[in-house]
N, C-alpha and C positions, 0 to 999 in steps of 0.2 A: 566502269569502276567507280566512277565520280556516284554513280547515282546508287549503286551498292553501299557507299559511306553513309549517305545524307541519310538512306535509309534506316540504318544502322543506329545514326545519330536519332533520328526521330525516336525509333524504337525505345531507345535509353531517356531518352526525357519523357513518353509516356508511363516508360515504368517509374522512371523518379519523380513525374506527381504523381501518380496513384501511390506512390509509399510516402509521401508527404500528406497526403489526404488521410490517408490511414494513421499516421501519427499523429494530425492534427484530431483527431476524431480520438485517438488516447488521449490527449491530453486534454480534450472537455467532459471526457469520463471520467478524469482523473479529475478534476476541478467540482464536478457532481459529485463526488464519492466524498471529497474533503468537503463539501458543503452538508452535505449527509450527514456525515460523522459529528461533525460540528454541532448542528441542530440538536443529532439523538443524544450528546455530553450535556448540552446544554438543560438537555430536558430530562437526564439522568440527575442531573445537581438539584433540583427538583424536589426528586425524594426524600421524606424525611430519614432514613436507612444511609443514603449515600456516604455521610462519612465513615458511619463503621464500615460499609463494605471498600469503601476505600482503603482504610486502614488495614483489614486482612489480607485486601490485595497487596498492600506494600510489606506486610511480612512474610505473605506466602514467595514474593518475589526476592527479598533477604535470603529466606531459607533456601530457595533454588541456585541463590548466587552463592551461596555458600556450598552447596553440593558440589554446582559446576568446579566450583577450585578447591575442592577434596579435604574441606574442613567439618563439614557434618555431613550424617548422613539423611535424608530423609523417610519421616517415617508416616508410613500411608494408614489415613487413620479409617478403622474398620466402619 
């Protein structure tokens, strides 16, 4: 019985590092991807265009926040 446990027991810590390895291996993809992102911002500011399209972007997202809570509508321009 004794050695049915240890067994058992073993089994459970092989699979909890390999799901620790898996996680840790998320989260230096995750650390790649916010370095990533980081860089391509950086090199988006860049452009000489980046403010206007900044600026569109934050009233395309006004007028989306304003649909979501049912004060205008949106209109999709042709």
């Amino acid at each position: 019985m004794q050695g049915q446990k240890q067994s058992r027991v073993d089994n459970l810590e092989k699979r909890m590092a390999a799901a620790v390895k898996v996680i840790q291996a998320l989260i230096n993809e995750t650390e790649n991807l916010k370095t990533m992102v980081f860089g391509q911002q950086e090199l988006l500011k860049q452009f000489k265009e980046y403010n206007k399209a900044l600026e569109k972007l934050k009233n395309i997202n006004e007028e989306m926040q304003q649909v979501s809570e049912g004060e205008a509508k949106l209109e999709v321009p042709e």
